[in-house]
PQR file of N, CA, C, O and H, with PARSE charges and radii, in Angstrom:
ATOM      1  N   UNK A   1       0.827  -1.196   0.000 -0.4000 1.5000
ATOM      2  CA  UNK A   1       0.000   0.000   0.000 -0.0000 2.0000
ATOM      3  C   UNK A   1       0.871   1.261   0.000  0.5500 1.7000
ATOM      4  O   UNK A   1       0.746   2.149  -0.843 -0.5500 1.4000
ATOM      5  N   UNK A   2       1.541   1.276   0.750 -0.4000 1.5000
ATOM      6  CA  UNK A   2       2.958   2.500   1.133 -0.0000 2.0000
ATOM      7  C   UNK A   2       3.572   2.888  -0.712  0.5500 1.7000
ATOM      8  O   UNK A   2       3.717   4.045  -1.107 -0.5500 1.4000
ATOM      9  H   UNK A   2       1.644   0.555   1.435  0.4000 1.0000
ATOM     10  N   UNK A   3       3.808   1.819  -1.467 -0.4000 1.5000
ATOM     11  CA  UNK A   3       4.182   2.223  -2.502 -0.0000 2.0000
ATOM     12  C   UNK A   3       2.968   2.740  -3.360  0.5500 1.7000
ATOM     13  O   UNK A   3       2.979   3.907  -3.750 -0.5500 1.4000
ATOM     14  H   UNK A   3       3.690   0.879  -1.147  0.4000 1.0000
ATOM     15  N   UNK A   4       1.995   1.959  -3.642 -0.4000 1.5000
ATOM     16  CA  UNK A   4       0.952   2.990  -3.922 -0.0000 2.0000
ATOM     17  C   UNK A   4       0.314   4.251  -4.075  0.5500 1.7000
ATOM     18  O   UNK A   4      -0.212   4.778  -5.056 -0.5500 1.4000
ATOM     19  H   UNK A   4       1.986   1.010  -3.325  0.4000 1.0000
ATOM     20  N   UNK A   5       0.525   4.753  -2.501 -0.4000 1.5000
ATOM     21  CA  UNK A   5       0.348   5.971  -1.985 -0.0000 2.0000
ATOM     22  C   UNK A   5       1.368   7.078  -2.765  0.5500 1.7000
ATOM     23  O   UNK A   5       1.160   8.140  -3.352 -0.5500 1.4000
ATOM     24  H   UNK A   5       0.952   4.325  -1.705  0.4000 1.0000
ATOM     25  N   UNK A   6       2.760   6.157  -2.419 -0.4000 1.5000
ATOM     26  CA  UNK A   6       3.635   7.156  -3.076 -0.0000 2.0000
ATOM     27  C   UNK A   6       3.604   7.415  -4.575  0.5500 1.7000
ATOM     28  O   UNK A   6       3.738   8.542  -5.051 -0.5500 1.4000
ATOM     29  H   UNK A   6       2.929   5.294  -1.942  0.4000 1.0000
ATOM     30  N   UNK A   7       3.410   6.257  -5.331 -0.4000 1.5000
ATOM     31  CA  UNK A   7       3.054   6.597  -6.857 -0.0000 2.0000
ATOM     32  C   UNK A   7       1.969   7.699  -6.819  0.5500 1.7000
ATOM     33  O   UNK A   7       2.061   8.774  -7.412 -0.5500 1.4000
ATOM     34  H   UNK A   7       3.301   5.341  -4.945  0.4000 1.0000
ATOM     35  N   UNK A   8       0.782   7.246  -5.939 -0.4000 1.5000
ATOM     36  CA  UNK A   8      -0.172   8.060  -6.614 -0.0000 2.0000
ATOM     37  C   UNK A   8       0.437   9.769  -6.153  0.5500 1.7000
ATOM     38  O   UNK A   8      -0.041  10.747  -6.729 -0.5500 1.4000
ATOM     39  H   UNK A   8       0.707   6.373  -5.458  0.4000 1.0000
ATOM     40  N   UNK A   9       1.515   9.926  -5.072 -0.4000 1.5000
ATOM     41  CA  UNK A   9       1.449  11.361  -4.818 -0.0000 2.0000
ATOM     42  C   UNK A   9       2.531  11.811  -6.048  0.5500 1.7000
ATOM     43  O   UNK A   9       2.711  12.920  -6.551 -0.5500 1.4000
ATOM     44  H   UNK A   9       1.903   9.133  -4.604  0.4000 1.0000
ATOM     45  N   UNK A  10       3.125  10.613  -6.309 -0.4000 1.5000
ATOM     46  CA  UNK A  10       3.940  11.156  -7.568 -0.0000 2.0000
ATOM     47  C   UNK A  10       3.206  11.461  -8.704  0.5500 1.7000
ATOM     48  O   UNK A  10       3.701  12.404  -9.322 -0.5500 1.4000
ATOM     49  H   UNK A  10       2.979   9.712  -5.901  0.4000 1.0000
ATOM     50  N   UNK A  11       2.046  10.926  -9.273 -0.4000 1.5000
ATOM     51  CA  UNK A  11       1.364  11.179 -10.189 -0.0000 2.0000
ATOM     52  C   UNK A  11       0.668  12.726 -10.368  0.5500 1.7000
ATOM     53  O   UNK A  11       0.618  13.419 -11.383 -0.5500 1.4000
ATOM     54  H   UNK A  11       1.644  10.161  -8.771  0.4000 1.0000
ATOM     55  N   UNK A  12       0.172  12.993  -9.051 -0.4000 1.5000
ATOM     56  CA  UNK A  12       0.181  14.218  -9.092 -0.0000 2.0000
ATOM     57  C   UNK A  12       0.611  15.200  -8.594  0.5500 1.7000
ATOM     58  O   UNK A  12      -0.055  16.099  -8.080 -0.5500 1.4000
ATOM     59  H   UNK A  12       0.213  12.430  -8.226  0.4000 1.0000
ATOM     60  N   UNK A  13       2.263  15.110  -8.730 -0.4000 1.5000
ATOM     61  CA  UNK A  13       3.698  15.585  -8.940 -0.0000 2.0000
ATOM     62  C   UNK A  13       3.518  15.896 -10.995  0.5500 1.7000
ATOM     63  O   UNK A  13       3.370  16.831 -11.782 -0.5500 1.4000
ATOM     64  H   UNK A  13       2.804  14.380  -9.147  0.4000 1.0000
ATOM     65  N   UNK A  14       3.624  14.819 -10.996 -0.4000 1.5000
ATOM     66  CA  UNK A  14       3.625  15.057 -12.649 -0.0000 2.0000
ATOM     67  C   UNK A  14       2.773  15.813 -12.802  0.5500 1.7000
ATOM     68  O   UNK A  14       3.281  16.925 -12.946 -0.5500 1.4000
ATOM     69  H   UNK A  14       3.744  14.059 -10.357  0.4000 1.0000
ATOM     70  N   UNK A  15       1.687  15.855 -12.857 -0.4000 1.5000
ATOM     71  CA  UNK A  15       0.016  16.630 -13.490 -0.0000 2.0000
ATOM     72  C   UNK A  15       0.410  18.104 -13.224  0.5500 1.7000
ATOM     73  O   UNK A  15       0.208  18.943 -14.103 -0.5500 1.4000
ATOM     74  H   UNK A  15       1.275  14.951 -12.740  0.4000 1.0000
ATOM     75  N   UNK A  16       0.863  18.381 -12.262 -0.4000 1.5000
ATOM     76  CA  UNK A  16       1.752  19.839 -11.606 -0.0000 2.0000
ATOM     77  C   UNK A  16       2.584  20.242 -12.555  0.5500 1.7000
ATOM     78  O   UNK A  16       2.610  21.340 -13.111 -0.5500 1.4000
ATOM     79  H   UNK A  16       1.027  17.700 -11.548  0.4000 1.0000
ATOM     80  N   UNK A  17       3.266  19.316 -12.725 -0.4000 1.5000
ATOM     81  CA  UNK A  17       4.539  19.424 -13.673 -0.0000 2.0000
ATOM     82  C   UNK A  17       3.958  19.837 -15.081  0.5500 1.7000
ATOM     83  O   UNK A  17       4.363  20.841 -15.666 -0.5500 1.4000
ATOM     84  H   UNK A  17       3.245  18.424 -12.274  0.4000 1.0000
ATOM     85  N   UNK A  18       2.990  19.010 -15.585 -0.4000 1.5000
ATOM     86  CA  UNK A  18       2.492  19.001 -16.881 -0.0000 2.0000
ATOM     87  C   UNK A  18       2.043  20.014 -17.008  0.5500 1.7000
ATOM     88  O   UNK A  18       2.591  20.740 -17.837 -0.5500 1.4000
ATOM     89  H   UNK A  18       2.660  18.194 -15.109  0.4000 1.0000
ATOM     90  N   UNK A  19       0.688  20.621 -16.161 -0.4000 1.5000
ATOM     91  CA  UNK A  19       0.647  21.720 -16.336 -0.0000 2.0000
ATOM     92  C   UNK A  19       1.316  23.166 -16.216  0.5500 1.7000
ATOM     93  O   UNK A  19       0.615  24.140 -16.490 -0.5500 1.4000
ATOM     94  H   UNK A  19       0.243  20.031 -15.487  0.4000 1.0000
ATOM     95  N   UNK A  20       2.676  23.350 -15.808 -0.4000 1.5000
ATOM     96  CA  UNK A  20       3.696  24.113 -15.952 -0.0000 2.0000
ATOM     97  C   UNK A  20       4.438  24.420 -17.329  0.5500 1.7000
ATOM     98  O   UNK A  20       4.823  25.444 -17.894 -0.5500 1.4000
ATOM     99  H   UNK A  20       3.245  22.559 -15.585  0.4000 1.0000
ATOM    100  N   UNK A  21       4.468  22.405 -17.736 -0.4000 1.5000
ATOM    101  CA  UNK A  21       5.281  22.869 -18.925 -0.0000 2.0000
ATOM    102  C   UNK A  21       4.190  22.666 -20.252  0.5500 1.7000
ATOM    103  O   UNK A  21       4.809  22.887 -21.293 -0.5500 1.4000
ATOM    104  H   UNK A  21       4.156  21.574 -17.277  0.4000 1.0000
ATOM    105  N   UNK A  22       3.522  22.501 -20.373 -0.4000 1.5000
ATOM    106  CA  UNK A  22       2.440  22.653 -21.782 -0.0000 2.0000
ATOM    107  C   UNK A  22       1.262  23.517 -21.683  0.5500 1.7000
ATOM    108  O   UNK A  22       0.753  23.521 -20.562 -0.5500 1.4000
ATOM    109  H   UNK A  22       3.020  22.322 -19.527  0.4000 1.0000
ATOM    110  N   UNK A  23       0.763  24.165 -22.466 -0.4000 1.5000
ATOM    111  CA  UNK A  23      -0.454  24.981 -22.529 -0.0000 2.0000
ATOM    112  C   UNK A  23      -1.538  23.931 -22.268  0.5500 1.7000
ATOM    113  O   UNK A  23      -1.303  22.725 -22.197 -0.5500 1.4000
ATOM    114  H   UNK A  23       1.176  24.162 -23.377  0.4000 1.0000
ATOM    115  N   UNK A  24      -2.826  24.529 -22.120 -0.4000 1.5000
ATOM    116  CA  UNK A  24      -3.713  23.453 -22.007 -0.0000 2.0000
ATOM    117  C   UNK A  24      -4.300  23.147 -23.109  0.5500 1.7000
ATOM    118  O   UNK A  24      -5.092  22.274 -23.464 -0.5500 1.4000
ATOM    119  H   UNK A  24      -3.017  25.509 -22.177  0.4000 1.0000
ATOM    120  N   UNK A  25      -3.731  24.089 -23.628 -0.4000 1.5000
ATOM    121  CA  UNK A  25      -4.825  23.755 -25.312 -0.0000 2.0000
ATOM    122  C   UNK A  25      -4.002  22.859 -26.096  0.5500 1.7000
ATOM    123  O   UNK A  25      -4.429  22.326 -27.120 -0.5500 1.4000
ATOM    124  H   UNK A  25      -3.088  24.799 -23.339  0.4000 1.0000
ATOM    125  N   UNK A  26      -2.924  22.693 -25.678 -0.4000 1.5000
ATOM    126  CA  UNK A  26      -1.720  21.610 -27.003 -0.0000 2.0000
ATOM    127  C   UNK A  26      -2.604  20.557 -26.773  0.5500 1.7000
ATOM    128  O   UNK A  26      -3.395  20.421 -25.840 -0.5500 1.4000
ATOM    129  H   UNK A  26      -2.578  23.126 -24.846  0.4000 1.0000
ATOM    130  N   UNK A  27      -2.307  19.559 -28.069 -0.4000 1.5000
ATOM    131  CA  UNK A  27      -2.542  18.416 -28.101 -0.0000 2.0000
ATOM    132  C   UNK A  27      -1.306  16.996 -27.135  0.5500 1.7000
ATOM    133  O   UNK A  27      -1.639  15.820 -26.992 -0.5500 1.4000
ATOM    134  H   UNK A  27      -1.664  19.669 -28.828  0.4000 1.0000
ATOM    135  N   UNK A  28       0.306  17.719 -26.542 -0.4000 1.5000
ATOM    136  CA  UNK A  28       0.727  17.241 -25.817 -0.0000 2.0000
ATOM    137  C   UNK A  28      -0.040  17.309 -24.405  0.5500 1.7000
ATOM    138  O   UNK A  28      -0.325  16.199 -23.957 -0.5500 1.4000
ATOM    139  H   UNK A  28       0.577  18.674 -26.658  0.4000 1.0000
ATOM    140  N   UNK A  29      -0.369  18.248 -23.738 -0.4000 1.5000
ATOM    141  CA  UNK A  29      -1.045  18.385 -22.763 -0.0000 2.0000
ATOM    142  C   UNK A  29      -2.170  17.751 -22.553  0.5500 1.7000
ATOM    143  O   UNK A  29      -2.713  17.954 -21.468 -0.5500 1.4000
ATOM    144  H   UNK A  29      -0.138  19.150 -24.102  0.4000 1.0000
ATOM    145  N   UNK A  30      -2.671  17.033 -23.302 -0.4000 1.5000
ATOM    146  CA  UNK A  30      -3.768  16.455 -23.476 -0.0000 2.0000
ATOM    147  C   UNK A  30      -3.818  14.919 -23.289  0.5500 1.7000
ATOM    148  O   UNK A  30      -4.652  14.154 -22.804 -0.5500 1.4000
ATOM    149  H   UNK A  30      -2.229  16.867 -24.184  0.4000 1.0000
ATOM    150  N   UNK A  31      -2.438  14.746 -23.940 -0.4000 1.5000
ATOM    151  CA  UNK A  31      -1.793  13.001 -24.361 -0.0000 2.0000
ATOM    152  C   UNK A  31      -1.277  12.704 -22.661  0.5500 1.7000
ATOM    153  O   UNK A  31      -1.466  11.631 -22.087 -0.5500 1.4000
ATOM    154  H   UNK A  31      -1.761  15.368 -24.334  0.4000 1.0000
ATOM    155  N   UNK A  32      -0.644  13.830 -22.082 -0.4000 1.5000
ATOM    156  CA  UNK A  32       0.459  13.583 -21.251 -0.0000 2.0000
ATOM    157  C   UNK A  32      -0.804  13.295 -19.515  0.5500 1.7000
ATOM    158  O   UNK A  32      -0.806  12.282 -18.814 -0.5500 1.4000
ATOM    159  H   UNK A  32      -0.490  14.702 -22.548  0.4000 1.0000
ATOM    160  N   UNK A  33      -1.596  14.430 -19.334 -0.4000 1.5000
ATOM    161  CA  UNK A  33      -2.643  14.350 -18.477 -0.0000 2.0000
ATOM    162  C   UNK A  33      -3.254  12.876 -18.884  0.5500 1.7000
ATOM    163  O   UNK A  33      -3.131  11.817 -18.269 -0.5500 1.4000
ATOM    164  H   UNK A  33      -1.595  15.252 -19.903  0.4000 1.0000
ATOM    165  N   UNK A  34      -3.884  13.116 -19.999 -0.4000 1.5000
ATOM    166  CA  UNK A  34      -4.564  11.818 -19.815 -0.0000 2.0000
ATOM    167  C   UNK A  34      -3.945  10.311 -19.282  0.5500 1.7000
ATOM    168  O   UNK A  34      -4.420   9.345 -18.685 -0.5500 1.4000
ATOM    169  H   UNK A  34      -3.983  13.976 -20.499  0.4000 1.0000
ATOM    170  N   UNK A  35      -2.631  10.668 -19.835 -0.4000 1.5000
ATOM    171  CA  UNK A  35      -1.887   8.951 -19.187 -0.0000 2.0000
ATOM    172  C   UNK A  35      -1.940   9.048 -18.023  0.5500 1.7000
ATOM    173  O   UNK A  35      -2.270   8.093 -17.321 -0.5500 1.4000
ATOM    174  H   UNK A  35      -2.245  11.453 -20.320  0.4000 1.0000
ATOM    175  N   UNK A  36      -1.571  10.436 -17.449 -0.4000 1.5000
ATOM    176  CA  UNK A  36      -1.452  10.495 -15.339 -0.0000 2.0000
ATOM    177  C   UNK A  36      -2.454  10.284 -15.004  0.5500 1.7000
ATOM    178  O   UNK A  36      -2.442   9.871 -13.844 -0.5500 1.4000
ATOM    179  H   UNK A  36      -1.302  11.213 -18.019  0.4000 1.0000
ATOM    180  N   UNK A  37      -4.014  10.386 -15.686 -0.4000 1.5000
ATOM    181  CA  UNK A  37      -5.233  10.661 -15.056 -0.0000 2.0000
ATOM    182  C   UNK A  37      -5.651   9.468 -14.957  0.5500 1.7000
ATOM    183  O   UNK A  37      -6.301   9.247 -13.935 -0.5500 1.4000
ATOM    184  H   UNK A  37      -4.024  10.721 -16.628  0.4000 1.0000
ATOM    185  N   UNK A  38      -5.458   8.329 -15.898 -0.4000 1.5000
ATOM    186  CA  UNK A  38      -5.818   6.903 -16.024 -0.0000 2.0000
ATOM    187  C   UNK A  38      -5.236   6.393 -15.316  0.5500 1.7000
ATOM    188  O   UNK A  38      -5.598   5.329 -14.814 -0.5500 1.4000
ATOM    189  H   UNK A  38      -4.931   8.509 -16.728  0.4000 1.0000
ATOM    190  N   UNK A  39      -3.773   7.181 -14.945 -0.4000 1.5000
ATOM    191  CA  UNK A  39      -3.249   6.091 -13.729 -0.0000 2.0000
ATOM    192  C   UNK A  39      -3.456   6.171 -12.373  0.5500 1.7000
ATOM    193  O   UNK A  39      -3.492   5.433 -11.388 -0.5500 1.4000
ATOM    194  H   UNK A  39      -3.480   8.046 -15.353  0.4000 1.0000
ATOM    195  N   UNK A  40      -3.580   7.324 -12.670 -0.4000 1.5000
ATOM    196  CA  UNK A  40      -4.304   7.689 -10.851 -0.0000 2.0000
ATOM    197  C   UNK A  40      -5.450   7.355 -10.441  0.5500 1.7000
ATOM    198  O   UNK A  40      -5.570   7.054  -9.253 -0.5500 1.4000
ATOM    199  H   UNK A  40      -3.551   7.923 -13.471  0.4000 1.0000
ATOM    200  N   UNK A  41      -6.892   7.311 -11.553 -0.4000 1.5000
ATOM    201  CA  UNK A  41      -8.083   6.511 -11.434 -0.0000 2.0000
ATOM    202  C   UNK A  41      -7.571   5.339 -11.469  0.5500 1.7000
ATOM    203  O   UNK A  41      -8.320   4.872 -10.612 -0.5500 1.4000
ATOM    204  H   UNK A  41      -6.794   7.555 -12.518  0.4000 1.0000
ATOM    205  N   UNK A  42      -6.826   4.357 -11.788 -0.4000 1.5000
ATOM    206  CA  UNK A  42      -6.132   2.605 -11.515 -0.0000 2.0000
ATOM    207  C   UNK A  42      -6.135   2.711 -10.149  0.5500 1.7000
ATOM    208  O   UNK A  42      -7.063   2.190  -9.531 -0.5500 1.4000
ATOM    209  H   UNK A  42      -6.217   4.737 -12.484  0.4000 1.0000
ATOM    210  N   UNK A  43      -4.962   3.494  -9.362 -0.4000 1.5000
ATOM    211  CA  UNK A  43      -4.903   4.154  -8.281 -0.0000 2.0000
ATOM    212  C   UNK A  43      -6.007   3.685  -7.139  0.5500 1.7000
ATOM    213  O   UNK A  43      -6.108   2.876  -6.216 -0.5500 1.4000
ATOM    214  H   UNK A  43      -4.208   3.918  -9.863  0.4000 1.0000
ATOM    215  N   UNK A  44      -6.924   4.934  -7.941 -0.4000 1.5000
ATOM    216  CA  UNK A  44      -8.114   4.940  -6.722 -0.0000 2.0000
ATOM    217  C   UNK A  44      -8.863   3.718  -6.433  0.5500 1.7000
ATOM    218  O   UNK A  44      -9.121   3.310  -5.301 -0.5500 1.4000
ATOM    219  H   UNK A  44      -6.842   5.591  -8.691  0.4000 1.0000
ATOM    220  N   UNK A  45      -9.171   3.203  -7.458 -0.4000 1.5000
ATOM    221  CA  UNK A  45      -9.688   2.068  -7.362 -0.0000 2.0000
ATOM    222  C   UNK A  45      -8.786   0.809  -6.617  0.5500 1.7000
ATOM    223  O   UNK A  45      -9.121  -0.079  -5.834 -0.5500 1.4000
ATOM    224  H   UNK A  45      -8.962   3.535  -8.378  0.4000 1.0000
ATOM    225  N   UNK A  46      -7.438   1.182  -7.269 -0.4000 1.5000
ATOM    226  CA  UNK A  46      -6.810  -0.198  -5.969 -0.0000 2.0000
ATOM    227  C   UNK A  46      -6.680   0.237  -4.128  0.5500 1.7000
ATOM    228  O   UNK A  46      -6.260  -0.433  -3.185 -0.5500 1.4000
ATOM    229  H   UNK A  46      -7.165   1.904  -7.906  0.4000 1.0000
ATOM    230  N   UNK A  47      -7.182   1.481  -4.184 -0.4000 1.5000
ATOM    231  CA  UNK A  47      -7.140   2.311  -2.600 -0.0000 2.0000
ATOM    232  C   UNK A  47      -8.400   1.440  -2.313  0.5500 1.7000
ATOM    233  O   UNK A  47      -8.308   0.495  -1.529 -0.5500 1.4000
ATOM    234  H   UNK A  47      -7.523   2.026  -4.950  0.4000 1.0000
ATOM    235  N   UNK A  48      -9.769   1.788  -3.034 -0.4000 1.5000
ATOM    236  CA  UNK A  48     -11.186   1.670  -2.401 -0.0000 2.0000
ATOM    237  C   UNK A  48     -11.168   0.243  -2.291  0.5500 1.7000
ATOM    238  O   UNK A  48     -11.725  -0.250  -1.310 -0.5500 1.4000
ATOM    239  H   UNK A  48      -9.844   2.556  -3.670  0.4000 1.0000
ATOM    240  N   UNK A  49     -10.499  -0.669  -3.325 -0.4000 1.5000
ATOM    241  CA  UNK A  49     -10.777  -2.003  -3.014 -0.0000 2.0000
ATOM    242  C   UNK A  49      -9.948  -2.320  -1.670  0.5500 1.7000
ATOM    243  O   UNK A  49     -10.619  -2.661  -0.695 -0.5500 1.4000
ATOM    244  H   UNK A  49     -10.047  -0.268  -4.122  0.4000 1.0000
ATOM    245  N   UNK A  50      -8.367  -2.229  -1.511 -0.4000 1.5000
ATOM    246  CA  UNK A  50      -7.802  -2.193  -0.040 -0.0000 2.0000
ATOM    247  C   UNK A  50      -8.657  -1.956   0.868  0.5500 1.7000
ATOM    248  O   UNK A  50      -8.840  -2.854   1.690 -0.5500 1.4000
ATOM    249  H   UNK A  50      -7.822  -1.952  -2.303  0.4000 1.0000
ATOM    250  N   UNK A  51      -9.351  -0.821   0.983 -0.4000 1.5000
ATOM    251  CA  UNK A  51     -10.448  -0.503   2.030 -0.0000 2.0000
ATOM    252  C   UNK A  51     -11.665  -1.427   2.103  0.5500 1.7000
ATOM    253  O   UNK A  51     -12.161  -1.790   3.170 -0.5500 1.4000
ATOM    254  H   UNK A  51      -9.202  -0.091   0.315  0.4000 1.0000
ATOM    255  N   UNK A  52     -12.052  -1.735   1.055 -0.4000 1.5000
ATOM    256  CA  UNK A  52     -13.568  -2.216   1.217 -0.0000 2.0000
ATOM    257  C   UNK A  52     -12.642  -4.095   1.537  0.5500 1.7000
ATOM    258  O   UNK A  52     -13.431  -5.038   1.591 -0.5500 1.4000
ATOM    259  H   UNK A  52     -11.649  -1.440   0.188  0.4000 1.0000
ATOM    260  N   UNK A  53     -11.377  -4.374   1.679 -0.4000 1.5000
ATOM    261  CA  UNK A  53     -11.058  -5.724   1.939 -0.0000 2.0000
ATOM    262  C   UNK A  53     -10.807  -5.647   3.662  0.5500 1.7000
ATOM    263  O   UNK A  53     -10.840  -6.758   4.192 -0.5500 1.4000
ATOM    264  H   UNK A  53     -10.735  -3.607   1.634  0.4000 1.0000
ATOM    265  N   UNK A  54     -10.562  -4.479   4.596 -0.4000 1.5000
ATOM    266  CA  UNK A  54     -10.120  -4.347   5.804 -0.0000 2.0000
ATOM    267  C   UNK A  54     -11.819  -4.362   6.300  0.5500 1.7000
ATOM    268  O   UNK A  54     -11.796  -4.592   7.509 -0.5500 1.4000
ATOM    269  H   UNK A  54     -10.536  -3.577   4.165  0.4000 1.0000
ATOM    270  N   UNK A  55     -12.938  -4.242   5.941 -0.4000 1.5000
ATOM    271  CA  UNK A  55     -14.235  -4.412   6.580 -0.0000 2.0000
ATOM    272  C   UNK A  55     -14.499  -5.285   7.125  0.5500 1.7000
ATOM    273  O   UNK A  55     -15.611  -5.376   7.645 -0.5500 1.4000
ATOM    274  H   UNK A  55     -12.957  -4.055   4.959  0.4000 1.0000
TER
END
């Protein structure tokens, strides 16, 4: 779980990042969010299932 956590705070480390270095209107900004955003929803979902297994 500990590594988890830390990916996901790294993920949005990147998204920070991304939006610093691309406009929002590029079509990179678009490619680059979306990969962090899919991985961080993977993410959430392996958090809620951890939780809903400690009940």
């Amino acid at each position: 779980m500990q590594e988890d956590v830390i990916s996901y705070i790294n993920l949005l480390n990147d998204q920070l990042d991304i939006t610093k270095k691309y406009s929002n209107t590029s079509s990179e900004f678009t490619k680059r969010w979306t990969e962090t955003y899919d991985k961080r929803s993977a993410l959430l979902k392996t958090f809620v299932d951890w939780n809903e297994g400690r009940r």
